[in-house]
C-alpha positions in Angstrom: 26.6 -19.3 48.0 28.2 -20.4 51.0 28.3 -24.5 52.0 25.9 -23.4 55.0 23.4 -22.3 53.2 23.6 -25.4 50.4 23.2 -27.5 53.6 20.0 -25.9 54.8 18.3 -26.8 51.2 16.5 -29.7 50.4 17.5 -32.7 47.8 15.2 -30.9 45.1 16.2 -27.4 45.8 19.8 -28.2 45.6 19.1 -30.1 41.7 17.4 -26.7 41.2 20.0 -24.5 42.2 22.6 -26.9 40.8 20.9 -26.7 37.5 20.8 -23.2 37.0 24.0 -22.0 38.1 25.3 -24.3 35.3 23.0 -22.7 33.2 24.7 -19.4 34.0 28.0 -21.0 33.8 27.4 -21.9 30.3 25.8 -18.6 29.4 28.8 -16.5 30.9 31.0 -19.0 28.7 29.6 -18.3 25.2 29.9 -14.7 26.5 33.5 -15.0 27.1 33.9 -16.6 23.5 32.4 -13.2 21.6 34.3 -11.3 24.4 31.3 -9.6 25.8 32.7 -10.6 29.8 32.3 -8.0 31.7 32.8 -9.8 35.4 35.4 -12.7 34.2 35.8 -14.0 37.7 32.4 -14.8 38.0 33.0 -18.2 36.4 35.5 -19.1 38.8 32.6 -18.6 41.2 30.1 -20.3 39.3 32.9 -23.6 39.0 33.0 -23.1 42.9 29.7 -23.1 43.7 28.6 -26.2 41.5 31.6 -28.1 43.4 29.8 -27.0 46.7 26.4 -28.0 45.4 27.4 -31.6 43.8 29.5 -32.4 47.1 26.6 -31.3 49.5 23.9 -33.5 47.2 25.9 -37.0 47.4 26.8 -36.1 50.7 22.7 -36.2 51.2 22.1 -38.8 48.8 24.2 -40.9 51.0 23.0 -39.9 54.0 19.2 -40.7 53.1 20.5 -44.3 51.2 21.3 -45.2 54.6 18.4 -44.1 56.7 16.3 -45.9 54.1 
């Protein structure tokens, strides 16, 4: 998920989203435990894309604390 598209979500989308690619994140991770990781750089992605998300929603958060 590119920064472009997190941008063209909305607050409670993004907390959506945000929520369950950690969800996945921690799922791939008790994979990768037992060893049953197929697609290992998939969490690197996952790590990526939760960065992106968290930056983009304070970056909102901020925006709409001011306008408010």
């Amino acid at each position: 998920m590119t920064a472009k598209e997190i941008n063209e979500l909305s607050l409670s989308e993004i907390t959506t989203k945000l929520r369950e690619t950690r969800e996945l994140l921690l799922q791939l991770r008790l994979r990768k435990q037992t060893g049953q990781v197929e697609k290992p750089h998939l969490l690197r992605s996952y790590r990526k894309d939760i960065a992106r998300l968290e930056t983009v929603l304070t970056a909102k958060k901020k925006t709409s604390a001011v306008a408010a």
